[in-house]
Phi, psi and omega in degrees: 000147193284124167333323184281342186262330168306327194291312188322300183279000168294304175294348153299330148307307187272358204255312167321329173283319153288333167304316181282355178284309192310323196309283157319296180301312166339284193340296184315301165323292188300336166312304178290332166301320189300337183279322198287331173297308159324286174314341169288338193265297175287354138307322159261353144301282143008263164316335189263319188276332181303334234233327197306146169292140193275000000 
């Protein structure tokens, strides 16, 4: 394989590899947001059933 082209595809190899970190790490975020939305709802869920007139 020609050198410039051996070179292309290592940076291609590396650039898929860092996509797949960004990847994760993105994944990773939205989990903890996803959590954080929850708990939220159910706090004010909660909170709302607390406030209703018996």
């Amino acid at each position: 394989m020609d050198d410039s082209l051996e070179e292309r595809v290592q940076d291609l190899e590396q650039l898929v590899l860092r996509l797949g970190e960004r990847i994760d790490m993105l994944e990773a975020q939205l989990d903890g947001m996803s959590r954080l939305a929850i708990r939220t709802a159910n706090r004010s869920l909660q909170t709302d059933e607390d406030t209703e007139p018996a």
